[in-house]
C-alpha positions in Angstrom: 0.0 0.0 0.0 1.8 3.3 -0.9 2.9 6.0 1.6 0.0 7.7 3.6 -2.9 5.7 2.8 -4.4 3.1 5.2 -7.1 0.6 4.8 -9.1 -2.0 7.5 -11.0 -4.5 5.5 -13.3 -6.2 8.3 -16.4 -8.1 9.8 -18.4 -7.5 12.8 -19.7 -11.2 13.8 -22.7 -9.3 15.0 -23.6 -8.3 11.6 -23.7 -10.9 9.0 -24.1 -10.6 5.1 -21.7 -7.6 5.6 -18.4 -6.1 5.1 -16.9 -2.9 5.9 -14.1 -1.0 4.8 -12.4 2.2 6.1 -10.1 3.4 4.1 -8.0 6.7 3.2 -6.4 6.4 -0.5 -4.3 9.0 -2.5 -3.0 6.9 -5.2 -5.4 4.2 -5.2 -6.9 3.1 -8.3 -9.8 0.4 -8.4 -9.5 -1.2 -11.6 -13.1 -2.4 -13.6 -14.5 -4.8 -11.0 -17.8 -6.0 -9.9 -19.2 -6.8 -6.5 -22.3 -9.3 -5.9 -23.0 -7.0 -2.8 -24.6 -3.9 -2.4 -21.9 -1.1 -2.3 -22.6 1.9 0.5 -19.8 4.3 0.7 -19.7 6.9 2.4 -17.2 9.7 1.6 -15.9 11.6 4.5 -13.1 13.6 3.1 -11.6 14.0 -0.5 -13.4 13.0 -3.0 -13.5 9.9 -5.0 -14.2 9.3 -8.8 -15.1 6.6 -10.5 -16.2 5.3 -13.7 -20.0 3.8 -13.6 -21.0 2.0 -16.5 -20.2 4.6 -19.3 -19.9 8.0 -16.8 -17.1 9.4 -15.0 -18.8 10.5 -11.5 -17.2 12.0 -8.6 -18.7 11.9 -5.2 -17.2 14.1 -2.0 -18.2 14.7 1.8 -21.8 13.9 2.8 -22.4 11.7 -0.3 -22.7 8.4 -0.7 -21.4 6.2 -3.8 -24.2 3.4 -4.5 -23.6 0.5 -6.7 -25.8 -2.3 -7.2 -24.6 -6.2 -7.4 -22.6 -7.2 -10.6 -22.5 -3.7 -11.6 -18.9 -2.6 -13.1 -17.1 0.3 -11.9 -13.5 1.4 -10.9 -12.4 4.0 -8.4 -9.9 6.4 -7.9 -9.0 10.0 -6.3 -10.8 12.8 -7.5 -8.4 15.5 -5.6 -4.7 15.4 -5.2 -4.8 14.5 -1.6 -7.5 11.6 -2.1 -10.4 10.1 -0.2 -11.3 9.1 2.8 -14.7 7.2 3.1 -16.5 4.5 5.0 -17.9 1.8 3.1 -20.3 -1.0 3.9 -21.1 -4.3 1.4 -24.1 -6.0 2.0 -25.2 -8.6 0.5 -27.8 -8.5 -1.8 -30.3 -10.7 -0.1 -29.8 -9.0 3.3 -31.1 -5.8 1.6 -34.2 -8.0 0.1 -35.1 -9.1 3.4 -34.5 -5.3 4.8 -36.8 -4.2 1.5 -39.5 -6.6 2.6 -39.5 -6.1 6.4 -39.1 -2.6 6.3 -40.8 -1.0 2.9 -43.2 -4.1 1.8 -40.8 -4.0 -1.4 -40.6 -7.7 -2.8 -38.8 -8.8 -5.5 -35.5 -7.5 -6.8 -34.4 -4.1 -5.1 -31.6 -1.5 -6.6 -30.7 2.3 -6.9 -31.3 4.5 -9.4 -28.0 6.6 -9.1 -24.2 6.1 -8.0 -24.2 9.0 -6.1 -26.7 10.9 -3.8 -25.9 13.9 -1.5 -27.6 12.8 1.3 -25.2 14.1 4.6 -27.7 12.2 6.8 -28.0 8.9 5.3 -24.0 9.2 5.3 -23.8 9.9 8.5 -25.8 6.4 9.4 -23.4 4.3 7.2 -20.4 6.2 9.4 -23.0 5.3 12.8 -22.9 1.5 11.5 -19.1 1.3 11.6 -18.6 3.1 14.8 -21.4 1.0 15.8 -19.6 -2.0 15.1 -16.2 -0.8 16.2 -17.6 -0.3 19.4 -19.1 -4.2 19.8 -23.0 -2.3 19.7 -24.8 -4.9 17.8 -28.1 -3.4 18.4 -26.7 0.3 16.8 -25.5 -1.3 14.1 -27.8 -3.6 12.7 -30.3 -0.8 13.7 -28.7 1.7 11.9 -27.8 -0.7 8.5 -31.7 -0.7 8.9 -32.8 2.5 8.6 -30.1 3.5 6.1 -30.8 1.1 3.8 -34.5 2.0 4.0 -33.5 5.4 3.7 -31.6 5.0 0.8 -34.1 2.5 -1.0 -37.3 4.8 -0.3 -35.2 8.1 -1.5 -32.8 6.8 -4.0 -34.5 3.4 -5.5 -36.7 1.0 -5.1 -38.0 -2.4 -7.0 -35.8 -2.8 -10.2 -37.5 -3.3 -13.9 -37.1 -7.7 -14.6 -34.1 -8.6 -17.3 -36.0 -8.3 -20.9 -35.8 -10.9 -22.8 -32.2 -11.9 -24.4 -31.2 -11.0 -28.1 -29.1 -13.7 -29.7 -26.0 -11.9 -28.7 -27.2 -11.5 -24.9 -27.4 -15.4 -25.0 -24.3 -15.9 -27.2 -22.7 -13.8 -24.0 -24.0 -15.8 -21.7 -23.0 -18.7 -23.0 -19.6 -17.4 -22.6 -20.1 -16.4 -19.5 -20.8 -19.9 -18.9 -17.8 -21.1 -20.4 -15.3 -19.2 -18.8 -16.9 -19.7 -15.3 -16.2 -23.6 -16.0 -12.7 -23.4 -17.7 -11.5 -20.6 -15.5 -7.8 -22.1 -15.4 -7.5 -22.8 -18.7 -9.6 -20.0 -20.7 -10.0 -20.8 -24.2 -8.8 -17.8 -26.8 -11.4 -15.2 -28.2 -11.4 -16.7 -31.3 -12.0 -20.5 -30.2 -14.4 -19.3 -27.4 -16.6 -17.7 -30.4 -16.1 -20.6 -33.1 -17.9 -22.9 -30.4 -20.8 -20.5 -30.1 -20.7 -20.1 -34.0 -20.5 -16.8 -34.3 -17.4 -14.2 -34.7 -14.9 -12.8 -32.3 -15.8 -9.2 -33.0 -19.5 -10.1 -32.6 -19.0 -11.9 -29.3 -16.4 -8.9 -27.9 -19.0 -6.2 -28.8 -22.3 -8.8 -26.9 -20.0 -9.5 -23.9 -19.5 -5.9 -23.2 -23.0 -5.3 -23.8 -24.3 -7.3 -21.2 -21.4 -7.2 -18.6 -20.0 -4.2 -19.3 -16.4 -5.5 -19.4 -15.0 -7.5 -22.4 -14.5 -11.2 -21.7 -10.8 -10.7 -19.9 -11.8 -8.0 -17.8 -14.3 -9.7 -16.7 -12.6 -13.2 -16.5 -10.1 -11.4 -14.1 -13.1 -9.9 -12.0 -14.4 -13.6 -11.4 -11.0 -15.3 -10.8 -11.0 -12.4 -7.8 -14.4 -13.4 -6.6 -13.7 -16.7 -6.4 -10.5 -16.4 -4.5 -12.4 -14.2 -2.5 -14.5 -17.2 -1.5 -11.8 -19.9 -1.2 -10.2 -17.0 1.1 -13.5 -17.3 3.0 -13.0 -21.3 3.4 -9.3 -21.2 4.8 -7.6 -21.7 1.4 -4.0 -20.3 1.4 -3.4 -17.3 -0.7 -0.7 -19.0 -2.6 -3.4 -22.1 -3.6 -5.9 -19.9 -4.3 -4.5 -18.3 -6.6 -3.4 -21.1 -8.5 -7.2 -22.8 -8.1 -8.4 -19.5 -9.9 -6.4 -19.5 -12.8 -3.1 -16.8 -11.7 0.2 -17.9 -12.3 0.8 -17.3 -8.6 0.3 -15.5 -5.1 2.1 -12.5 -6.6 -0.3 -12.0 -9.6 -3.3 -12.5 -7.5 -2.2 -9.6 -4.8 -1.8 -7.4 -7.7 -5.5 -8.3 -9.1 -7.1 -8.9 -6.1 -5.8 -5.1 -4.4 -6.6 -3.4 -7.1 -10.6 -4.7 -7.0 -11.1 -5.3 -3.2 -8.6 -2.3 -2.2 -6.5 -4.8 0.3 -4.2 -7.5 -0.4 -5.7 -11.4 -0.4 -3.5 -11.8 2.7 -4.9 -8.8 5.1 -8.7 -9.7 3.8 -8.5 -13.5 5.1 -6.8 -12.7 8.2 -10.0 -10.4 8.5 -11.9 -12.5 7.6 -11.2 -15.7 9.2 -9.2 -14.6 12.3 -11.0 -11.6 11.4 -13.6 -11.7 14.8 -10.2 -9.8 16.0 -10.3 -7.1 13.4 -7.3 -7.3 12.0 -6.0 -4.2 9.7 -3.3 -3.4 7.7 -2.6 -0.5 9.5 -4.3 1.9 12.1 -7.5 3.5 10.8 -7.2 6.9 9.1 -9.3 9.8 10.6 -13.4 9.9 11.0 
């Protein structure tokens, strides 16, 4: 992690379905990445910008940057001397249940914007980590409550079902499929499309249409999310990166930093011995 900037990638046992992250970055840069959690983050100096979908937005103190699952976007300092923000990641069916209990919303839920100025909603996704920090377990699943209702009455609601898939969409798809299963060993562009029976071109141009990310990019994003979860199960960096398809640990730190913002190492000791909280360094500032 270069000079200055600090990050503690954690769980509160109290709180499951979630992650949090408090971070200060200068030179940070998030490359194209996807998350099957909500994203909630909470900027609480600097200001952060980020590419979502096709815009370039920036978001500052008292807003909050909101992405919805498998949504691409990167991330990276929109000042000289960078961002500070809070962030929580739920996941996604946490946030149905909260939809259901809370607003009688059923069915798929999402927002309608990456970035709301809404200095009170920010100030409950800061009251959630504190919350947390502080081993309050009625705070902070209280307050996840009442922010994510907040945010889901104000800024979104019940999202529009898929329409139905064009030829491409499904040509993608099949892809998709593809890659999942031979994740080691990807087959070319060219190959990959010949076995769908249609062009590389054709299959670049449907991929990115309906993930957003060509097929590498998003190969790389997967490979990261399923380390993420052999992480979870105890897996050694060094095998999991291997199991995903890297050449080794060395390549996975540099992909896996780059889209979860700590190294693979840091987020399993969170994560696993992580009841302890362990960081990579000392918090920055509120």
């Amino acid at each position: 992690m270069a000079r200055g900037e600090r990050a503690r990638y954690w769980q509160y046992a109290e709180l499951p379905g979630v992650d949090l992250l408090h971070a200060h970055y200068i030179h940070k840069a998030f490359s194209r990445h996807t998350h099957e959690t909500f994203v909630y983050a909470a900027i609480t100096e600097g200001v952060e910008a980020f590419h979502y979908k096709n815009d370039l937005v920036r978001a500052g103190p008292g807003q909050i940057a909101l992405v919805n699952p498998d949504t691409p976007h990167t991330g990276h300092a929109g000042v000289p001397e960078g961002w500070t923000y809070r962030t929580i990641y739920p996941d996604a069916e946490l946030i149905r249940s909260i939809a259901a209990d809370v607003l009688d919303i059923r069915g798929p839920v999402g927002f309608t914007r990456p970035v709301v100025d809404d200095p009170y909603a920010a100030q409950l996704v800061i009251g959630v980590h504190r919350a947390a920090e502080e081993g309050n377990a009625l705070a902070a699943d209280s307050l996840l409550r009442l922010v994510t209702a907040r945010l889901l009455r104000s800024h979104g609601g019940r999202v529009r079902p898929l329409e139905p898939r064009s030829a491409g969409a499904r040509d993608a798809a099949r892809a998709r499929a593809v890659l999942e299963e031979r994740m080691e060993r990807p087959p070319t562009l060219e190959r990959l499309a010949a076995d769908l029976g249609t062009s590389p071109f054709a299959l670049l141009r449907a991929f990115r249409a309906a993930y957003g990310m060509p097929p590498h990019t998003w190969l790389t994003d997967a490979r990261v999310r399923r380390a993420r979860r052999l992480l979870d199960a105890g897996t050694p960096p060094a095998e999991a990166a291997v199991a995903v398809g890297f050449t080794d640990q060395p390549h996975l730190n540099r992909h896996f930093t780059r889209s979860v913002g700590v190294p693979p190492g840091a987020y399993q000791r969170s994560r696993g011995a992580g009841r302890k909280n362990v960081q990579d360094g000392p918090p920055p500032g509120p």
